[in-house]
C-alpha positions in Angstrom: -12.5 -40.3 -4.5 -16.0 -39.1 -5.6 -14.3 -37.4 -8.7 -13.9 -40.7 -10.4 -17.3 -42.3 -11.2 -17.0 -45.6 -12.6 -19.5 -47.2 -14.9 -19.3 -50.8 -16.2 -21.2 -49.8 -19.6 -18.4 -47.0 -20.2 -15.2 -45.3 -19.7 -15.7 -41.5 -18.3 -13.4 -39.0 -18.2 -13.4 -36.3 -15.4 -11.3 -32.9 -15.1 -8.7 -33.4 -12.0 -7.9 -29.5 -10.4 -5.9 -30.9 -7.7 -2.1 -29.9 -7.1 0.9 -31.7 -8.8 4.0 -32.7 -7.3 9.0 -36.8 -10.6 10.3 -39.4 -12.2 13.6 -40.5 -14.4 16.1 -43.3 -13.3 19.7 -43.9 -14.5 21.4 -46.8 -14.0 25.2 -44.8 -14.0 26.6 -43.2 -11.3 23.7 -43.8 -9.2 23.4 -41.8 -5.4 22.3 -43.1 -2.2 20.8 -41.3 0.5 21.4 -40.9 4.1 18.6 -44.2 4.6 20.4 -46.3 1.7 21.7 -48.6 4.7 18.2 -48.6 6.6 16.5 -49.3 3.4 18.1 -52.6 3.5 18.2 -53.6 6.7 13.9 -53.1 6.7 13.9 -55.1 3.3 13.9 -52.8 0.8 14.1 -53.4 -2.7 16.2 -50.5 -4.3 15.8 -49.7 -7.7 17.1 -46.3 -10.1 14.7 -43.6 -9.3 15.8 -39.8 -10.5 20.1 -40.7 -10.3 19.4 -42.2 -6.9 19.1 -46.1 -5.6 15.3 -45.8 -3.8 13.4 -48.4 -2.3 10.0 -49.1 -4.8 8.7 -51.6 -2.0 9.4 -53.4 1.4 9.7 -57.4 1.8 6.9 -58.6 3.8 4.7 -55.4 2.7 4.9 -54.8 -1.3 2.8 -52.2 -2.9 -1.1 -53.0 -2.2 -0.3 -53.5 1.6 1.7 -50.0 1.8 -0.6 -48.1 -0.3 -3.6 -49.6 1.7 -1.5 -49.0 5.1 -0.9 -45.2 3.9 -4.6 -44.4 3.4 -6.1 -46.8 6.8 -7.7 -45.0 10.0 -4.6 -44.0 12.3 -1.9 -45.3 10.2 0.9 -43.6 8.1 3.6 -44.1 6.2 7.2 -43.1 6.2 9.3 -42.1 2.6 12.2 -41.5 1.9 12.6 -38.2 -0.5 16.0 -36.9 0.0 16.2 -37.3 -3.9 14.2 -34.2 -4.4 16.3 -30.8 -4.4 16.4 -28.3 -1.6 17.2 -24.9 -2.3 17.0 -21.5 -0.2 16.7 -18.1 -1.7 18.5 -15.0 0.0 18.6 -11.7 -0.9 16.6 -8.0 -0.7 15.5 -9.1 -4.4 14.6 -13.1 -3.8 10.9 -12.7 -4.2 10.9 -10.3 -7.1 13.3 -12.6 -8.6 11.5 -15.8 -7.9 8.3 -14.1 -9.4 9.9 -14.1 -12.7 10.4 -17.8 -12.9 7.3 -19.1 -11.3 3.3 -18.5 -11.9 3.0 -18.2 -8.4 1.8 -14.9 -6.0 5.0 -15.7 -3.5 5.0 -12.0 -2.3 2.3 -12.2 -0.9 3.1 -15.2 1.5 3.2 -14.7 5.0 6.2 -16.0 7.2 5.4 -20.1 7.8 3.1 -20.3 4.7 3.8 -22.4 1.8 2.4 -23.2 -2.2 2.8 -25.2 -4.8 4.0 -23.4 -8.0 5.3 -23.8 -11.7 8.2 -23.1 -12.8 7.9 -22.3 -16.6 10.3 -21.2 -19.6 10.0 -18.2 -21.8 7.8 -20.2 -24.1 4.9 -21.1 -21.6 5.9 -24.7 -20.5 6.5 -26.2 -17.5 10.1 -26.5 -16.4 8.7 -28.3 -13.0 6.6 -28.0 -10.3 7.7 -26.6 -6.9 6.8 -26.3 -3.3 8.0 -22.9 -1.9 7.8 -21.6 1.5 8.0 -17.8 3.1 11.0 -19.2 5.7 10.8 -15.4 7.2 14.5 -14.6 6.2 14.8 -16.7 3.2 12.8 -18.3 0.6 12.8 -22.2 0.9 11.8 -24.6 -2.2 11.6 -27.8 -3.0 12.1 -29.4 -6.8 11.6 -32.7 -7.9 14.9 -34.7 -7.9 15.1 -35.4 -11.7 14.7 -32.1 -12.5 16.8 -30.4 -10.1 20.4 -30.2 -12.2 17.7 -29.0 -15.0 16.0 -26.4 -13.0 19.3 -25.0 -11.1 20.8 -24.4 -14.9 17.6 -22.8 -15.3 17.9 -20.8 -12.3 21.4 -19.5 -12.7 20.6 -18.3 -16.7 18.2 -15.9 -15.1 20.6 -14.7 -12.1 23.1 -13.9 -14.9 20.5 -11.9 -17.2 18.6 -9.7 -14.2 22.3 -9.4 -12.8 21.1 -6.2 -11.1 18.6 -8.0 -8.5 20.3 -9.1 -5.0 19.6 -13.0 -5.5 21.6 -16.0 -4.3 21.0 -19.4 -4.9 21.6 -22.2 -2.2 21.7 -25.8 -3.0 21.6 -28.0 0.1 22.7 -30.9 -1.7 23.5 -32.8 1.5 19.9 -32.1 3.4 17.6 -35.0 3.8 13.7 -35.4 3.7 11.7 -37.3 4.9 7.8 -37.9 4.3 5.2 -39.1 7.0 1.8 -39.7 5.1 -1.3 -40.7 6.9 -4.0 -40.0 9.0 -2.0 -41.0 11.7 1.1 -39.3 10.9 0.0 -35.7 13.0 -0.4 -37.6 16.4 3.1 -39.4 15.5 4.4 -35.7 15.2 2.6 -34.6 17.9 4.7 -36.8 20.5 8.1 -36.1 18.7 7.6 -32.6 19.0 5.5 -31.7 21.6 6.3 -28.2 21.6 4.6 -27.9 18.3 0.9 -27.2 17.9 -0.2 -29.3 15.2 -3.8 -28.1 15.7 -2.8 -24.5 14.6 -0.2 -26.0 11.2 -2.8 -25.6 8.7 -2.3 -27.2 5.3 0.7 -25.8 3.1 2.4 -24.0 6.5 5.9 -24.9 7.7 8.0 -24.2 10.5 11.4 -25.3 12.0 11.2 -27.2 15.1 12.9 -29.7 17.2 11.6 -33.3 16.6 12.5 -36.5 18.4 15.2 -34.4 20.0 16.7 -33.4 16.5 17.2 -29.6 16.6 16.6 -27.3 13.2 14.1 -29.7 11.3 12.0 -28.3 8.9 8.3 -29.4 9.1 6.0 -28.8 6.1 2.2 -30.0 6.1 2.1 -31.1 2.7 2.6 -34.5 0.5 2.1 -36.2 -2.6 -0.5 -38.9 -1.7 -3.9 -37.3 -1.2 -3.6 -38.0 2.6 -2.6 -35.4 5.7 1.0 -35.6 6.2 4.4 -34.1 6.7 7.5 -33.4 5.0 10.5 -33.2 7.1 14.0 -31.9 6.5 16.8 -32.8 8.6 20.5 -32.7 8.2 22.1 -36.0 7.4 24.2 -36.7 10.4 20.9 -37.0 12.0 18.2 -38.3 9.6 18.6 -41.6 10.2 18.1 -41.5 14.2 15.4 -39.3 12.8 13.9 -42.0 11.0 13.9 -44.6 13.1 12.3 -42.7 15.4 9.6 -42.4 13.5 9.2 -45.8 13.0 9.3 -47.0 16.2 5.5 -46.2 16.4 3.3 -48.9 15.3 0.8 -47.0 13.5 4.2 -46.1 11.1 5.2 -48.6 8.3 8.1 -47.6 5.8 6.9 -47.2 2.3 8.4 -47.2 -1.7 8.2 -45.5 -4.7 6.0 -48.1 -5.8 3.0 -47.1 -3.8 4.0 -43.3 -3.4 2.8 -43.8 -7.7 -0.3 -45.0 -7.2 -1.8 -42.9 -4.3 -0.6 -39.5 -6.4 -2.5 -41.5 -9.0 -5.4 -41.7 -7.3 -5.4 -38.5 -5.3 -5.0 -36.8 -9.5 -1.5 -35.5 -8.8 0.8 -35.2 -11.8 4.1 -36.7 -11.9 6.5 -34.3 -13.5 8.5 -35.8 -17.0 5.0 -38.0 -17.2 2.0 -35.5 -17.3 3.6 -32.4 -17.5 6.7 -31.3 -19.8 8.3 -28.1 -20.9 5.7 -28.3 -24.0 2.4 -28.2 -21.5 1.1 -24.9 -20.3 -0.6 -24.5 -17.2 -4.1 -24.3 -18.8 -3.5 -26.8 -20.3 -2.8 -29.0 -17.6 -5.6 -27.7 -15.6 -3.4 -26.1 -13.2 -4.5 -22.8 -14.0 -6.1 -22.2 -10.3 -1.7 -22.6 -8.8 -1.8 -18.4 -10.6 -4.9 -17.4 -8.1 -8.2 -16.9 -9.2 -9.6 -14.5 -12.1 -8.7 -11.3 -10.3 -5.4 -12.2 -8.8 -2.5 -10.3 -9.1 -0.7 -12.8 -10.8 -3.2 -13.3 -13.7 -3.3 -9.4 -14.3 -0.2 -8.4 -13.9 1.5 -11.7 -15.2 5.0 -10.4 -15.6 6.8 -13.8 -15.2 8.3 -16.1 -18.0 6.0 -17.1 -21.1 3.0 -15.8 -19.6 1.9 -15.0 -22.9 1.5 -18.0 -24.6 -1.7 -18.9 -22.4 -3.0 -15.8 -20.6 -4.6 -13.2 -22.6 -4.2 -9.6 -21.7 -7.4 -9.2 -18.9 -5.4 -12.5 -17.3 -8.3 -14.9 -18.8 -6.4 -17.9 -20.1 -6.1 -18.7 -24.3 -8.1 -21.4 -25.7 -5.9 -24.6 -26.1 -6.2 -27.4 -28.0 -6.1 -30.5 -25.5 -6.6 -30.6 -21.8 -5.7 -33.1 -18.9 -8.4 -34.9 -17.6 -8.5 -38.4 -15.1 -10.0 -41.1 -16.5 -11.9 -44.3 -15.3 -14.2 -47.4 -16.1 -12.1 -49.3 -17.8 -11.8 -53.0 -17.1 -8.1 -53.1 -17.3 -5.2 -50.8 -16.6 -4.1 -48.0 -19.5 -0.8 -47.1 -18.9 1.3 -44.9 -20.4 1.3 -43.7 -24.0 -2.5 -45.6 -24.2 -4.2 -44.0 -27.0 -7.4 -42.2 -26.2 -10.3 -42.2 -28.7 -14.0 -41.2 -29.4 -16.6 -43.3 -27.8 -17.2 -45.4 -31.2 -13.2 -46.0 -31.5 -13.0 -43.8 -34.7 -11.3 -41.1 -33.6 -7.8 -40.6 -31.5 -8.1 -37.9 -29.5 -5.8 -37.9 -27.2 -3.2 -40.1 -24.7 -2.9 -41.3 -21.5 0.2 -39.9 -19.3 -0.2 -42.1 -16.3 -2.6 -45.1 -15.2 -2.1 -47.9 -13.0 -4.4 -50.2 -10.6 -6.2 -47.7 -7.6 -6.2 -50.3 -4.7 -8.4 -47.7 -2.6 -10.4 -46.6 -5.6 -10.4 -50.7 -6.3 -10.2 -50.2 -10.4 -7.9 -49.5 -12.6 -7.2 -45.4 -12.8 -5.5 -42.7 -15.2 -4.7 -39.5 -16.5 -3.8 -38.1 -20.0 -4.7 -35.4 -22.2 -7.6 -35.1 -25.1 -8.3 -32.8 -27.4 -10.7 -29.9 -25.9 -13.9 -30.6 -27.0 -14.1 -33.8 -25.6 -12.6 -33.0 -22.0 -15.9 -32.1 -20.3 -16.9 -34.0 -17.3 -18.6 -37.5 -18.0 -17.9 -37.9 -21.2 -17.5 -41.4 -23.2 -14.6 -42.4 -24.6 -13.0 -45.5 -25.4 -9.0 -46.8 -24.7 -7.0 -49.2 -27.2 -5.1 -51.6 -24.6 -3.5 -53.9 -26.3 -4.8 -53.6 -29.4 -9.0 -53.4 -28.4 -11.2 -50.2 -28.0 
């Protein structure tokens, strides 16, 4: 993780451009997924995560040993993420429709290929972040779970007012996913489903296959941990046989929330509800590159929600005021809500959004955002944790 450099004399903060992939919990009326009963049976401890009861860590394992395990030579881990909302598009009019929501150039993806994408409101925030695929015959995205009720409200306001495009929204609120996260995790595929060519799934490409002798999964080379991996949707009469499976393989360990947290963390991916909100803007959150670059279609033509508010005409993007950055050095973890100031303490300048411990990084890391002028690379800056600069 070269893009952190740590110095014991002083706290740097360094720009993060890597993609972003939720959290809220609710004690009422919590959901369980297809794995609820595996969960237990491995250990888990379950906690509220996004409406759901989700493991955060494994007895016997806990968070360093699973976040360590994820990122080892030949290893991988399994997670559950069936909280996260499936949805697939349909219609003559899905991608011209889709285009209006999302920052994203989703026309021009070919059949198997997939991006990650904002979905933003008409004011120039970000509603949520979004995996979507070309599935050939329909369009396939994934939401974050806490934000899914949220962004299908969102969703179906906009089917009503373009009323004239051929658009139809699919929920599969029943579908399962699972994520396998590791270096290890393409030869575990590999020998579930030998008929597919890992060699030639690139990263970001998808394809339905049959895997451990489940028919119809969904295979996606993509995660939220900074490692290779794969996200797999299966149909819940299957997914657990699916899962266990997978973990019958001794380079496979199952994994929480708890580490899932801190290797996003390290790897600079945001976590939606925590670093980016309906009142950041793309350019803001450095996440300018997820339109294309300079010249792309989507910065010059723009044509989709709030668009406005932080592209100028020629599709260069409006100054703003603060900017995200990842931040490191310090002795001691700055969590959430941490104020940022100037190097001599004088100054706030900005807020951390998320920090924790980085067991592979071995130091504490975080991410927040600071006003402009101070957000180049390198830069000193000091923290107040609990109470001292």
């Amino acid at each position: 993780y070269n893009c952190i450099n740590q110095s014991k004399q002083s706290i740097k903060t360094v720009n993060y451009f890597r993609k972003c992939l939720m959290a809220s919990s609710n004690n009422e009326n919590l959901l369980k997924t297809s794995f609820y009963d595996l969960h237990i049976s491995l250990g888990g401890k379950m906690v509220p995560f996004a409406g759901y009861e989700l493991p955060v860590q494994y007895e016997g394992l806990g968070v360093l040993k699973e976040h360590l395990h994820t990122r080892a030579a030949n290893s991988c881990s399994l997670f559950d993420v069936s909280h996260m909302g499936q949805i697939h598009w349909h219609g003559k009019d899905a991608v011209k429709f889709i285009e209006k929501l999302v920052v994203g150039d989703i026309a021009s993806l070919k059949p198997g290929e997939a991006k990650l994408s904002l979905i933003m409101n008409d004011k120039g925030g970000i509603v949520d972040d979004t995996v979507i695929t070309n599935a050939d015959k329909y369009i396939y995205m994934v939401v974050n779970g806490a934000c899914k009720a949220k962004d299908i409200n969102h969703f179906n306001k906009y089917i009503k007012e373009y009323s004239s495009l051929d658009v139809k929204l699919e929920h599969l609120e029943d579908q399962q996913l699972l994520a396998l996260q590791g270096n290890g995790a393409k030869d575990v595929i590999s020998k579930l489903a030998p008929s597919l060519d890992i060699s030639k799934m690139n990263f970001m490409s998808s394809t339905i296959t049959t895997i451990a002798g489940i028919s119809n999964c969904r295979v996606t080379r993509c995660g939220y941990t900074g490692e290779d991996g794969f996200e797999i949707s299966v149909d819940p009469k299957n997914a657990v046989s699916l899962a266990q499976s997978i973990l019958k393989f001794s380079e496979v360990k199952p994994a929480g929330l708890g580490c899932r947290d801190s290797l996003r963390l390290e790897a600079g991916l945001c976590l939606y509800g925590n670093d980016l909100t309906e009142d950041i803007n793309p350019v803001e959150a450095s996440l300018i590159w997820t339109l294309g670059g300079p010249k792309s279609r989507r910065r010059l033509e723009q044509g989709f929600l709030g668009a406005e508010f932080f592209l100028e005409k020629d599709g260069k993007p409006k100054p703003t005021k603060v900017k995200r950055v990842g931040i490191s050095g310090m002795k001691a973890p700055a969590r959430g809500h941490t104020e940022i100031f100037t190097s001599d303490g004088k100054i706030k300048i900005g807020e951390i959004t998320s920090g924790g411990f980085g067991p592979s990084y071995q130091g504490p890391v975080a991410m927040g955002y600071i006003n402009t002028e101070y957000s180049k690379d390198n830069t000193d800056i000091s923290l107040s944790i609990r109470g001292k600069h």
